[in-house]
PDB file of N, CA, C and O in Angstrom:
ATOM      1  N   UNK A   1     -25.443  29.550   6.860  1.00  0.00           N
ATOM      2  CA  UNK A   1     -25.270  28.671   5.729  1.00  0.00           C
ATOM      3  C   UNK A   1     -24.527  27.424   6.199  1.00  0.00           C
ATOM      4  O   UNK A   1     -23.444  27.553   6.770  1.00  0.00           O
ATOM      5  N   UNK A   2     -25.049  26.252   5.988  1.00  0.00           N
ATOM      6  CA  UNK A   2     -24.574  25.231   6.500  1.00  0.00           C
ATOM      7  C   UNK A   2     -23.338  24.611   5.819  1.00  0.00           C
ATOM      8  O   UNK A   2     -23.402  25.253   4.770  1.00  0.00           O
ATOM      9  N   UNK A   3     -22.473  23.977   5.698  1.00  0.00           N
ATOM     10  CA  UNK A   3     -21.615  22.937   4.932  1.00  0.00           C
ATOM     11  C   UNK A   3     -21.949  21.674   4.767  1.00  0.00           C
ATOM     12  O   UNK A   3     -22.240  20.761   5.539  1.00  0.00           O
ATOM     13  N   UNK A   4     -21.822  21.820   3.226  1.00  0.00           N
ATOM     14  CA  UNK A   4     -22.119  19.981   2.673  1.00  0.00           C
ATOM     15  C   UNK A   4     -21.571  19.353   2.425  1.00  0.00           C
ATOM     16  O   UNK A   4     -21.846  18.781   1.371  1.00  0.00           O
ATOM     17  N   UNK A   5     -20.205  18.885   3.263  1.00  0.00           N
ATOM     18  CA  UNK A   5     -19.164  18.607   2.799  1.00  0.00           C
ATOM     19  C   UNK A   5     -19.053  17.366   2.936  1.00  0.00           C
ATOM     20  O   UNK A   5     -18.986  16.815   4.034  1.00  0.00           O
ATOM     21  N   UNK A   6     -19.014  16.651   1.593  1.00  0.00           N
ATOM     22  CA  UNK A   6     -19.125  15.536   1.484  1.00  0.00           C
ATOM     23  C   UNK A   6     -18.137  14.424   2.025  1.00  0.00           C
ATOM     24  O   UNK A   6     -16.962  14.789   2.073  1.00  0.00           O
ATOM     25  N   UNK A   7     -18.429  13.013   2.478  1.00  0.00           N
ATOM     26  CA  UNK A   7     -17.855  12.233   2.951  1.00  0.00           C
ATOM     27  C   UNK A   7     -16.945  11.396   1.906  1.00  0.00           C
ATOM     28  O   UNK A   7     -17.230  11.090   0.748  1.00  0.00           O
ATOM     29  N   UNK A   8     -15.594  11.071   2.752  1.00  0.00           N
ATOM     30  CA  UNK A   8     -15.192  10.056   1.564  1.00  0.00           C
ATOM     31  C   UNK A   8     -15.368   9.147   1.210  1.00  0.00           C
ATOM     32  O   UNK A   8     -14.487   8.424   0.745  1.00  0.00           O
ATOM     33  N   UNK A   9     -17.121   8.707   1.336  1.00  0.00           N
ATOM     34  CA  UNK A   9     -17.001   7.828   0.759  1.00  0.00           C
ATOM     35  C   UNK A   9     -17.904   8.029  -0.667  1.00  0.00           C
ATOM     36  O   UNK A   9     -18.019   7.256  -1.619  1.00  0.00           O
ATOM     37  N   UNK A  10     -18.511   9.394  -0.436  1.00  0.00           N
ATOM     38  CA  UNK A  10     -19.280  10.343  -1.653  1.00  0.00           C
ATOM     39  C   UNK A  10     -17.921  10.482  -2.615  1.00  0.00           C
ATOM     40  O   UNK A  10     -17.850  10.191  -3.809  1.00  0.00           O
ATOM     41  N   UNK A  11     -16.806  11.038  -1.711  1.00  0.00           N
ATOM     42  CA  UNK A  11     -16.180  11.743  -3.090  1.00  0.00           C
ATOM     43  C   UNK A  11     -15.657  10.342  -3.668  1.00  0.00           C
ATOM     44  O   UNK A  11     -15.418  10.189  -4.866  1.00  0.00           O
ATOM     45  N   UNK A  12     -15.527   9.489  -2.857  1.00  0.00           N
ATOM     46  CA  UNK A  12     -14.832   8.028  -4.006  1.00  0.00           C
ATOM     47  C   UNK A  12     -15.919   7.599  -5.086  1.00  0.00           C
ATOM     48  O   UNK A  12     -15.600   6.673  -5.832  1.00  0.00           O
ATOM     49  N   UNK A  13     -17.295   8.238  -5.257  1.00  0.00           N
ATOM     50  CA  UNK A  13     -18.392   8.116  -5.954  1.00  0.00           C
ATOM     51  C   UNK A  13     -19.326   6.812  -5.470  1.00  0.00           C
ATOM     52  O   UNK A  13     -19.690   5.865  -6.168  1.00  0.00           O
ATOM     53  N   UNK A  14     -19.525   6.995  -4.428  1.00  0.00           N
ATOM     54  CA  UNK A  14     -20.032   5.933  -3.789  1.00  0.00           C
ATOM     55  C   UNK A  14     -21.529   6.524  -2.808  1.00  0.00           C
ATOM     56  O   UNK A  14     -21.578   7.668  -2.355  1.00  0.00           O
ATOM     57  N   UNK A  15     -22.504   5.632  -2.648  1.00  0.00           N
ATOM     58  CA  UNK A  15     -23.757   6.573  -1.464  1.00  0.00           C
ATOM     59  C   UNK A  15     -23.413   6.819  -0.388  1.00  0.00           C
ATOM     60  O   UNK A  15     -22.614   6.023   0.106  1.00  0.00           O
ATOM     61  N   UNK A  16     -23.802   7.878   0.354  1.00  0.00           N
ATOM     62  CA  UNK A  16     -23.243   8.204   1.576  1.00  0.00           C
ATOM     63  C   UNK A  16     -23.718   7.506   2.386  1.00  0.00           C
ATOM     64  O   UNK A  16     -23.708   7.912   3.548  1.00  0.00           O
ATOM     65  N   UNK A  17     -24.314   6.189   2.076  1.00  0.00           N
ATOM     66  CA  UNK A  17     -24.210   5.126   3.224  1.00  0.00           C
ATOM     67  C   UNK A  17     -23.596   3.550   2.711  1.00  0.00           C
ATOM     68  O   UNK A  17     -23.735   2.433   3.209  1.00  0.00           O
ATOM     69  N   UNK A  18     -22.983   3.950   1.688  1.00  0.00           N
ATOM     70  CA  UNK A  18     -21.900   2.645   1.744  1.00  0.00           C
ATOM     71  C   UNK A  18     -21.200   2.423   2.062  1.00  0.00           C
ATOM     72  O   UNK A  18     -20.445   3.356   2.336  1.00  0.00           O
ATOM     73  N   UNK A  19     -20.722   1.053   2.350  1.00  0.00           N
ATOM     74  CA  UNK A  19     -19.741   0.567   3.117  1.00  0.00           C
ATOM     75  C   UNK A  19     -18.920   0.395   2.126  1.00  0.00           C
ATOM     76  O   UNK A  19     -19.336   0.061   1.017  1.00  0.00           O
ATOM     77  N   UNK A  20     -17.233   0.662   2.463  1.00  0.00           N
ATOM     78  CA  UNK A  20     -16.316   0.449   1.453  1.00  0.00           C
ATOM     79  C   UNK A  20     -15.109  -0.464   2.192  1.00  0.00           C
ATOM     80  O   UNK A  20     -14.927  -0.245   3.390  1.00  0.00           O
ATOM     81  N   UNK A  21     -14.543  -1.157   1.736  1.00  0.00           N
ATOM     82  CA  UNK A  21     -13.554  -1.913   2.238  1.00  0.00           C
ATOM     83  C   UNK A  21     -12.423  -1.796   1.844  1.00  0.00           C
ATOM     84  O   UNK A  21     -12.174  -2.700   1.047  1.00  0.00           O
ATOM     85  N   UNK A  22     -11.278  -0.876   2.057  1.00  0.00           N
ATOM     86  CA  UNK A  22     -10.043  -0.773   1.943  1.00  0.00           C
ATOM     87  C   UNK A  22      -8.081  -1.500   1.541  1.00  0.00           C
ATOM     88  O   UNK A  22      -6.932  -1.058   1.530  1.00  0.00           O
ATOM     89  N   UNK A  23      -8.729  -2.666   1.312  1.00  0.00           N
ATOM     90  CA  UNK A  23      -7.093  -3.399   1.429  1.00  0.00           C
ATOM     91  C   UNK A  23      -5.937  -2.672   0.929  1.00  0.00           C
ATOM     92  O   UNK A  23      -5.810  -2.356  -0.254  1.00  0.00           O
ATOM     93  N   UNK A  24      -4.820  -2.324   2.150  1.00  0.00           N
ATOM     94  CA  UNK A  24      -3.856  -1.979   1.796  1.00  0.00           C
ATOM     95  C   UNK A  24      -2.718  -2.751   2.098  1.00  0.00           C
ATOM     96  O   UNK A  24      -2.481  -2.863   3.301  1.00  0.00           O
ATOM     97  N   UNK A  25      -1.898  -3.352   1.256  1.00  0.00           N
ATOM     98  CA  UNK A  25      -0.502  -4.305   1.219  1.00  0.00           C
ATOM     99  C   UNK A  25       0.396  -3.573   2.137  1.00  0.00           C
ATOM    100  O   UNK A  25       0.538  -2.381   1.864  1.00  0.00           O
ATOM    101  N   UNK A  26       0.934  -3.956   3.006  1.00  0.00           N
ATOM    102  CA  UNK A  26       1.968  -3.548   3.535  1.00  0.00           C
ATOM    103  C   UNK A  26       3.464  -4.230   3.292  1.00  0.00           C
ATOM    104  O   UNK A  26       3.576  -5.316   2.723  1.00  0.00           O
ATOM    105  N   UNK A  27       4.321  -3.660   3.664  1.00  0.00           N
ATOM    106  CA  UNK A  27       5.511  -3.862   3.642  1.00  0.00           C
ATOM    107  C   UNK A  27       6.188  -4.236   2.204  1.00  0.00           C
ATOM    108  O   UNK A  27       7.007  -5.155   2.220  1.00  0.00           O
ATOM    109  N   UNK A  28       5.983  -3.765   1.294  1.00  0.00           N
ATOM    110  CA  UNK A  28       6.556  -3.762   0.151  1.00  0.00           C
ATOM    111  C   UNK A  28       8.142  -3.135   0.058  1.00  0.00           C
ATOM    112  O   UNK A  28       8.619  -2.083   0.484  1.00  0.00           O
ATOM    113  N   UNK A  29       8.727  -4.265  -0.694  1.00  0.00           N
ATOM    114  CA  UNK A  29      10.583  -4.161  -0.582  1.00  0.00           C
ATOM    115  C   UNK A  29      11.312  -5.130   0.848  1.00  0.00           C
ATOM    116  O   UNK A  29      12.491  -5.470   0.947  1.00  0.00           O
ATOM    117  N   UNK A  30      10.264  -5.390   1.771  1.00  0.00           N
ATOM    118  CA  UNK A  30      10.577  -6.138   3.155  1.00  0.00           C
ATOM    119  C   UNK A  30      11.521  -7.583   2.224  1.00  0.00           C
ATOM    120  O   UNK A  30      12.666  -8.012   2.367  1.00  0.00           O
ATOM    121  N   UNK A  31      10.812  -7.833   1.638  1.00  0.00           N
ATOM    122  CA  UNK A  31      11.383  -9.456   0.652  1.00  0.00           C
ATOM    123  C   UNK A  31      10.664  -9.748  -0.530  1.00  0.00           C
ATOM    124  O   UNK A  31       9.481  -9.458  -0.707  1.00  0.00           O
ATOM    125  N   UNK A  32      11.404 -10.330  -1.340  1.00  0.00           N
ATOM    126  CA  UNK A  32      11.580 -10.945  -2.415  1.00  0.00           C
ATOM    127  C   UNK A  32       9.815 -11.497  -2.890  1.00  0.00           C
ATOM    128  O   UNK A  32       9.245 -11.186  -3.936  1.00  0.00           O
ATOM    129  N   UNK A  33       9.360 -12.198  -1.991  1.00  0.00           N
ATOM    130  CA  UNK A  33       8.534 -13.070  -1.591  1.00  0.00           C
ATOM    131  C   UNK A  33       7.122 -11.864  -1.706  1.00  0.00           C
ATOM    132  O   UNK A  33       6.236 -11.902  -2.559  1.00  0.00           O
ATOM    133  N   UNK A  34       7.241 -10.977  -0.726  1.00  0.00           N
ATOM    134  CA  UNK A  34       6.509  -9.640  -0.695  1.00  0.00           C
ATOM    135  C   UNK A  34       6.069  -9.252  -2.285  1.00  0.00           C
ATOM    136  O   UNK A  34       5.210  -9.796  -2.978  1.00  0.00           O
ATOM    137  N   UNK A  35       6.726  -8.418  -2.528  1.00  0.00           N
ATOM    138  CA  UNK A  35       7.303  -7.932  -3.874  1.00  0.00           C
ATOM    139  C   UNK A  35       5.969  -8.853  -4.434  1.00  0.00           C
ATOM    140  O   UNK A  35       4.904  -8.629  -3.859  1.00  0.00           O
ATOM    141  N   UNK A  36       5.973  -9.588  -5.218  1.00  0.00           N
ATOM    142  CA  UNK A  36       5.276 -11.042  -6.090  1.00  0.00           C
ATOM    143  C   UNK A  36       4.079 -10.658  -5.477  1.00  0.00           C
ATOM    144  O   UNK A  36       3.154 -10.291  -6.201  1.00  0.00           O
ATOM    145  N   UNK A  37       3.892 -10.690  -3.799  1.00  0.00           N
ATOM    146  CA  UNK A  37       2.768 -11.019  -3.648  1.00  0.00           C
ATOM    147  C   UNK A  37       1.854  -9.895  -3.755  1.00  0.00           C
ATOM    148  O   UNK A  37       0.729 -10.115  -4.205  1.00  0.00           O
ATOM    149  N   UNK A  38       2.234  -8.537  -3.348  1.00  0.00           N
ATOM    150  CA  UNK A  38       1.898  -7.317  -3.398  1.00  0.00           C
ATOM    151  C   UNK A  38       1.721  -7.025  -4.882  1.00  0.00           C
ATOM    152  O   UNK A  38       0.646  -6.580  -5.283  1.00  0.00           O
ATOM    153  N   UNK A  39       2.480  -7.199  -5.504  1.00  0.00           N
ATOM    154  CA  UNK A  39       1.827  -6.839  -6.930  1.00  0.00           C
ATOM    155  C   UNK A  39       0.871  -7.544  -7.570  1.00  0.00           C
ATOM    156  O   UNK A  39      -0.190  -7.066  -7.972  1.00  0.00           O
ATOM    157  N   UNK A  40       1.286  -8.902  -7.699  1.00  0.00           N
ATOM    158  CA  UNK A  40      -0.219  -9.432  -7.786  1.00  0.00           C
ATOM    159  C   UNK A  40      -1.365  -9.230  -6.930  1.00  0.00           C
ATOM    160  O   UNK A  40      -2.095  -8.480  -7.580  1.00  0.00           O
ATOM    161  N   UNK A  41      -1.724  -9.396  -6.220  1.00  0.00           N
ATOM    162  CA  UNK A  41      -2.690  -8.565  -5.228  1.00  0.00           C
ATOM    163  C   UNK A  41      -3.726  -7.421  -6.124  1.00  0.00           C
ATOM    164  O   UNK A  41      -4.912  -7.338  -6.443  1.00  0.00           O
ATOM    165  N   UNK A  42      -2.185  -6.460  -6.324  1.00  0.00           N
ATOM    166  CA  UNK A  42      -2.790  -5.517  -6.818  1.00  0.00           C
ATOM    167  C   UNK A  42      -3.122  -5.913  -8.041  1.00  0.00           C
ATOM    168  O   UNK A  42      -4.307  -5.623  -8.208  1.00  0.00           O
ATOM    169  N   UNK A  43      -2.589  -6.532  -9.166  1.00  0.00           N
ATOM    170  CA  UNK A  43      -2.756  -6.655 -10.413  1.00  0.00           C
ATOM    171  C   UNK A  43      -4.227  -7.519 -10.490  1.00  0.00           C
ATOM    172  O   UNK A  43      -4.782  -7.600 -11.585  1.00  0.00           O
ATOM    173  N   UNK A  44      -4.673  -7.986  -9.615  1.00  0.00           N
ATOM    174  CA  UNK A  44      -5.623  -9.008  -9.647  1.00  0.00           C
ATOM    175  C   UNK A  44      -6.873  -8.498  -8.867  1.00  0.00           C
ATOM    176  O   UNK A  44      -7.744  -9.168  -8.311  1.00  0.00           O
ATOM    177  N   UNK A  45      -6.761  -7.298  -8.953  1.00  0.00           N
ATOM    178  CA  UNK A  45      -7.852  -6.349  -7.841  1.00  0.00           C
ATOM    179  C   UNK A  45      -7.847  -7.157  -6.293  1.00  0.00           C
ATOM    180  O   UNK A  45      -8.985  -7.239  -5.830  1.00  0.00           O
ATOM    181  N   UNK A  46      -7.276  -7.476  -5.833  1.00  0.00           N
ATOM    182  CA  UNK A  46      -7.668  -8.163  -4.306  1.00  0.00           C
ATOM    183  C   UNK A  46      -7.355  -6.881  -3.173  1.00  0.00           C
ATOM    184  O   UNK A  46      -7.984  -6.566  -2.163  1.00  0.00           O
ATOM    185  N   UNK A  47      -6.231  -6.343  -3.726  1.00  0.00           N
ATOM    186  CA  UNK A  47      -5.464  -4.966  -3.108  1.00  0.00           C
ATOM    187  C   UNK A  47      -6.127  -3.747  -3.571  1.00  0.00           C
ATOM    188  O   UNK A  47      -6.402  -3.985  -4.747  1.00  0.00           O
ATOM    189  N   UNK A  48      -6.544  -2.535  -3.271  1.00  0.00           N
ATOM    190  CA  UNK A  48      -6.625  -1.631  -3.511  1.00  0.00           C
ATOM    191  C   UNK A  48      -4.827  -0.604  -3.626  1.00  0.00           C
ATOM    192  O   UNK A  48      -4.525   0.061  -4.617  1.00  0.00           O
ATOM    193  N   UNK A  49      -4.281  -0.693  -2.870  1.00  0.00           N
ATOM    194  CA  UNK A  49      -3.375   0.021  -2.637  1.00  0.00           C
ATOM    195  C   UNK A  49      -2.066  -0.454  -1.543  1.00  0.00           C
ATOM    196  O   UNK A  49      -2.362  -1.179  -0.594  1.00  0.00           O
ATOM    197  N   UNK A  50      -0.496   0.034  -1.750  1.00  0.00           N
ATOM    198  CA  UNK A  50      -0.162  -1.023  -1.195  1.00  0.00           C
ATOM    199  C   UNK A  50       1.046   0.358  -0.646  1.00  0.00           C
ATOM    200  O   UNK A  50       0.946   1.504  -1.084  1.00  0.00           O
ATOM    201  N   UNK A  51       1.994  -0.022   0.240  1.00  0.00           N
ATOM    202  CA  UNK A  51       3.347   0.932   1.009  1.00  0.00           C
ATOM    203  C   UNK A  51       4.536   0.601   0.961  1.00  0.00           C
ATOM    204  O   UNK A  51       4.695  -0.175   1.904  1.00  0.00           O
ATOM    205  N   UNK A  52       5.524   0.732   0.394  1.00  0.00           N
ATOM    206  CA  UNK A  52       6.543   0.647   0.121  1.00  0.00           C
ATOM    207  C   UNK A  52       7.473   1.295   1.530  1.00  0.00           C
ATOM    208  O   UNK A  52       7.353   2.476   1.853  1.00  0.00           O
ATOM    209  N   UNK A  53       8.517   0.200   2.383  1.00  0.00           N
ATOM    210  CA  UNK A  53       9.413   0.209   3.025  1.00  0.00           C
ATOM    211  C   UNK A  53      10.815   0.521   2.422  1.00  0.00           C
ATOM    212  O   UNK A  53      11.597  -0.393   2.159  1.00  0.00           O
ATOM    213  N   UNK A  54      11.143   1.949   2.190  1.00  0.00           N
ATOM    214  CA  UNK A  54      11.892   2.288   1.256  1.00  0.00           C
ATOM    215  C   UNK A  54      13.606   1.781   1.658  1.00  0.00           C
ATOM    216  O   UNK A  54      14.450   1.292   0.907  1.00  0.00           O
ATOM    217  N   UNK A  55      13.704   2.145   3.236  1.00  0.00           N
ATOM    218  CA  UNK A  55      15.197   1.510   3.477  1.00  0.00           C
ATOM    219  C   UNK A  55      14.923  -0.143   3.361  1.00  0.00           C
ATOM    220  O   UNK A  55      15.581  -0.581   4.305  1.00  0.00           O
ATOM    221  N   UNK A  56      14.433  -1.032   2.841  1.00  0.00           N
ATOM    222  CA  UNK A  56      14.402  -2.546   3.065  1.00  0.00           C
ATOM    223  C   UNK A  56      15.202  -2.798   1.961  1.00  0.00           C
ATOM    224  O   UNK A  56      15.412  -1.975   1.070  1.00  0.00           O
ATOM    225  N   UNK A  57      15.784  -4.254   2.017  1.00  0.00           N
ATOM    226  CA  UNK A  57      16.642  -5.021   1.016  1.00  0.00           C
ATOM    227  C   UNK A  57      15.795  -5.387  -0.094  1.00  0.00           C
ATOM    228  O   UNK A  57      16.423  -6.042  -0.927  1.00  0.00           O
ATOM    229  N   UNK A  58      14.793  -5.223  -0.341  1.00  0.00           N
ATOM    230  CA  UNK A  58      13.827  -5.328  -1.537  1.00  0.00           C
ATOM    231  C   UNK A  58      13.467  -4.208  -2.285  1.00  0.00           C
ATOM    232  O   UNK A  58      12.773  -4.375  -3.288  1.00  0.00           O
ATOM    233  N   UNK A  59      13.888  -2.915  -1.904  1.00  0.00           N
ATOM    234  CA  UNK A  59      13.054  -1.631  -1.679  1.00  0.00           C
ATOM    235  C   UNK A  59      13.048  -1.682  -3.716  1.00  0.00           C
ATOM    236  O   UNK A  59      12.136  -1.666  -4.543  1.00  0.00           O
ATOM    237  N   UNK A  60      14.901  -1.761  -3.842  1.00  0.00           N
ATOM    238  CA  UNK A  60      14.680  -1.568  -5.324  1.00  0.00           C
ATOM    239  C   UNK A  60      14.439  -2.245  -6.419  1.00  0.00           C
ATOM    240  O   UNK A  60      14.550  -1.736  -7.535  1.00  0.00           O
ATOM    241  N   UNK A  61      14.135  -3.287  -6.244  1.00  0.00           N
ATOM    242  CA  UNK A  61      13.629  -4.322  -6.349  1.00  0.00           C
ATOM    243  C   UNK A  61      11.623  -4.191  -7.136  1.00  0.00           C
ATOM    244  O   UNK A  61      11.110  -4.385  -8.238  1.00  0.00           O
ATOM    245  N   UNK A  62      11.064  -3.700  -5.559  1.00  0.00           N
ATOM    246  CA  UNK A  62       9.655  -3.302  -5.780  1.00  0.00           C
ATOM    247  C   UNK A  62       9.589  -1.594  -6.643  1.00  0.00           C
ATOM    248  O   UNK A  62       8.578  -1.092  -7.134  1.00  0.00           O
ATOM    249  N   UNK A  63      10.743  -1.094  -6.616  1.00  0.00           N
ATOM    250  CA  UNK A  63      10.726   0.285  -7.579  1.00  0.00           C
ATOM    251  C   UNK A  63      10.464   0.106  -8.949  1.00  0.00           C
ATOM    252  O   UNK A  63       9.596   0.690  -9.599  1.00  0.00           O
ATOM    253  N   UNK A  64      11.640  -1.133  -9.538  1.00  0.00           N
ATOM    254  CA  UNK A  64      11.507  -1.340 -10.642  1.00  0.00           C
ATOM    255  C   UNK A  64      10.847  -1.949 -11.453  1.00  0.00           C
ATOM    256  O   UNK A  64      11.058  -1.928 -12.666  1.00  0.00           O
ATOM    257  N   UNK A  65       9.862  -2.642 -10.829  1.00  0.00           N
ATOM    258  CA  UNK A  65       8.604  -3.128 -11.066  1.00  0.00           C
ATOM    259  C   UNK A  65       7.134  -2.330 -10.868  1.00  0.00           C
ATOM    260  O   UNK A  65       6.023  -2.858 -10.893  1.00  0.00           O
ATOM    261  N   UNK A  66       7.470  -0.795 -10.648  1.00  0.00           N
ATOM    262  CA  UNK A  66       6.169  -0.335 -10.578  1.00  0.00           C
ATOM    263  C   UNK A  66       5.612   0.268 -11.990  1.00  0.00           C
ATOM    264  O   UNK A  66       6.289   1.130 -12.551  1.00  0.00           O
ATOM    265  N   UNK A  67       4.304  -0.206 -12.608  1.00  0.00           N
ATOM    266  CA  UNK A  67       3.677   0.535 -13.282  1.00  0.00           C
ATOM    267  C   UNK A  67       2.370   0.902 -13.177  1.00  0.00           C
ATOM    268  O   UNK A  67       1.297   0.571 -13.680  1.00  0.00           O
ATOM    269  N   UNK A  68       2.844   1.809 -12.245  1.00  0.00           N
ATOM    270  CA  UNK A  68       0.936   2.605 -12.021  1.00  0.00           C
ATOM    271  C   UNK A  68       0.356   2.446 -10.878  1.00  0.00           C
ATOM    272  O   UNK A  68      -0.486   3.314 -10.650  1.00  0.00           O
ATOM    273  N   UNK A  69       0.486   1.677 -10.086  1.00  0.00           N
ATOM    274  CA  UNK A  69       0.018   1.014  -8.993  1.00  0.00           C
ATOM    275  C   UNK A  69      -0.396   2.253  -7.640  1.00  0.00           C
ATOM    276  O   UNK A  69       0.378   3.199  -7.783  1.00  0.00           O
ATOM    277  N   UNK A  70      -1.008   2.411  -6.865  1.00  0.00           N
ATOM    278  CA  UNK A  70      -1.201   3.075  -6.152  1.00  0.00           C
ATOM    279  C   UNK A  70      -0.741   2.918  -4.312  1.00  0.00           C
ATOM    280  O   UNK A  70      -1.262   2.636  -3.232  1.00  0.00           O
ATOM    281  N   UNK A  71       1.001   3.450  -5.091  1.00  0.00           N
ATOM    282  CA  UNK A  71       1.525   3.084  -3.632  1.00  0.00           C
ATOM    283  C   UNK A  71       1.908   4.007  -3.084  1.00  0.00           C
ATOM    284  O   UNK A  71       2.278   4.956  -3.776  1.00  0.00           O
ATOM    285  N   UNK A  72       1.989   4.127  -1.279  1.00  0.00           N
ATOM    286  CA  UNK A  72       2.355   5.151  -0.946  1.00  0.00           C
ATOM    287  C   UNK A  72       3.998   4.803   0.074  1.00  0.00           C
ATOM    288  O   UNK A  72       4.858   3.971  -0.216  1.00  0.00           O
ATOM    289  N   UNK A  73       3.993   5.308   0.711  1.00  0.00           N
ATOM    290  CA  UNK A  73       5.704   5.413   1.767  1.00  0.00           C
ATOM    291  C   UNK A  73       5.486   4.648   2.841  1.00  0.00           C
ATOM    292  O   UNK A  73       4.297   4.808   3.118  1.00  0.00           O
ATOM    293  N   UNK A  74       5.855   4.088   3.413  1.00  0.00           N
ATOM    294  CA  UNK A  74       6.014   3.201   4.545  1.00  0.00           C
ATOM    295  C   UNK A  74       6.997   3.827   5.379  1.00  0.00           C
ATOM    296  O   UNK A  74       8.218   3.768   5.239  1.00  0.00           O
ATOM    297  N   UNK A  75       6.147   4.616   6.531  1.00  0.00           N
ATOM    298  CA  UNK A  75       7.232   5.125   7.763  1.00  0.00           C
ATOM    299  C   UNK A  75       8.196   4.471   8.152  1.00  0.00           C
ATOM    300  O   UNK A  75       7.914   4.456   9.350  1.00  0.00           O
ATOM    301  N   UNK A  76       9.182   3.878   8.070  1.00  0.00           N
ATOM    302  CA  UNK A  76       9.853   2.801   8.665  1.00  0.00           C
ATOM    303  C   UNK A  76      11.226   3.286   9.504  1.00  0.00           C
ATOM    304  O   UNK A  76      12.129   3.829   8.868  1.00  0.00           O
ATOM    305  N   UNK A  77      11.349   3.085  10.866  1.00  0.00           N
ATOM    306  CA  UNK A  77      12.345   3.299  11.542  1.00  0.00           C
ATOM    307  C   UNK A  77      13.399   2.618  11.890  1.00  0.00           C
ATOM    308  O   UNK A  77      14.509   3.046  12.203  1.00  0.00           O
ATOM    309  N   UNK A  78      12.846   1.046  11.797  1.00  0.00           N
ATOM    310  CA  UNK A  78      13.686   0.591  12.472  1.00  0.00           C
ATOM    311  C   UNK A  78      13.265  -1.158  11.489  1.00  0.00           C
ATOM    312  O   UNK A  78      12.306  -1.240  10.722  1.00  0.00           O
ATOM    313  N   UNK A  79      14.159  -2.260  11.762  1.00  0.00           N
ATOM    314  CA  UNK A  79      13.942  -3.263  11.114  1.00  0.00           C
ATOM    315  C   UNK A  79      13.714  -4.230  12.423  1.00  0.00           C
ATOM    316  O   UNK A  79      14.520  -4.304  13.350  1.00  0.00           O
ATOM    317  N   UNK A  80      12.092  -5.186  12.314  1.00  0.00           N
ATOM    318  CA  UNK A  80      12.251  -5.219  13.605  1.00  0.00           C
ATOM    319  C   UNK A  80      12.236  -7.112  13.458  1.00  0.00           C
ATOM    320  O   UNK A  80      11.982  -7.980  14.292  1.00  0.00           O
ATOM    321  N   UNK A  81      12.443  -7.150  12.700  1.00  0.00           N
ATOM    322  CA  UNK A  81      13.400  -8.776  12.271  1.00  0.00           C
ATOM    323  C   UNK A  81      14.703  -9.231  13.283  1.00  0.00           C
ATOM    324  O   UNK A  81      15.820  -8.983  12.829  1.00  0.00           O
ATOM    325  N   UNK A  82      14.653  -9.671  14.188  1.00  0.00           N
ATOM    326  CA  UNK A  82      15.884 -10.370  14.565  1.00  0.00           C
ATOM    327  C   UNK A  82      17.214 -10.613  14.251  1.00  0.00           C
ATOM    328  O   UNK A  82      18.297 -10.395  14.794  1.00  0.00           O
ATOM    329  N   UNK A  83      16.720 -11.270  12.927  1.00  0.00           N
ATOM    330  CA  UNK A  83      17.652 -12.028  12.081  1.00  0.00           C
ATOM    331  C   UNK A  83      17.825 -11.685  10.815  1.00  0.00           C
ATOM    332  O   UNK A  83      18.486 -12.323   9.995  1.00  0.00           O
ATOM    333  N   UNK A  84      16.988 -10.245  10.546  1.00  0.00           N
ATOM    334  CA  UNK A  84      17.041  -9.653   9.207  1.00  0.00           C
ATOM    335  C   UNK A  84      16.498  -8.806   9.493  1.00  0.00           C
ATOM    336  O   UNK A  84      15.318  -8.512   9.681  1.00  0.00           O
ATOM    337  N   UNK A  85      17.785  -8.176   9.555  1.00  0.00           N
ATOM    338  CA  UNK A  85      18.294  -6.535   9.963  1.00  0.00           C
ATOM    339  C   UNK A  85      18.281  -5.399   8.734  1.00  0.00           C
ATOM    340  O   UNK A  85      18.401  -6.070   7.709  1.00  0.00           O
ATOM    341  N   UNK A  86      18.204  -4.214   8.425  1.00  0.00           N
ATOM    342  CA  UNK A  86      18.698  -3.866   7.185  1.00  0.00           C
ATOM    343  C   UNK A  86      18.926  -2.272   7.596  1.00  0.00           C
ATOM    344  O   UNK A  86      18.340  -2.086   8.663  1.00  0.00           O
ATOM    345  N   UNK A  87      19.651  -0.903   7.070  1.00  0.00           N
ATOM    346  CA  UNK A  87      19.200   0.048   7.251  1.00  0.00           C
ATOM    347  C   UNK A  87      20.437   0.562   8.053  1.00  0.00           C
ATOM    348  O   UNK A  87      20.438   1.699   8.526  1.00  0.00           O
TER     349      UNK A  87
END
């Protein structure tokens, strides 16, 4: 018995030969500037989905502005800014 296990781009309800294009925002909470742009993005469909840099100086900032949005965690180890350090 074989497996039909569908591709993701079936289960996103799409033909299993479409092409899908992904945009994901990065660095959300990095700055002020971010924040604005990442949500609009998303609010304006340009973004699909965006990652939140939870130790950054913006972090709570982009928390309190979320409604609904489809964000996930941003691995972040280290701040690799020079001159804007955080963490």
């Amino acid at each position: 018995m074989a497996s039909t296990k569908k591709s993701l781009v079936e289960r996103l309800g799409h033909s299993p030969h479409a092409r899908l294009v992904i945009l994901s925002c990065d660095d959300l909470g990095a700055f002020h500037a971010a924040n604005i742009g990442v949500y609009d993005a998303l609010n304006k469909g340009v973004a699909t989905c965006a990652s939140l840099m939870v130790p950054a100086p913006w972090a709570r900032h982009a928390i309190n502005s979320y409604n609904g949005e489809d964000i996930g965690v941003h691995l972040t180890l280290n701040a690799e800014h020079a001159i804007y350090r955080w963490g």
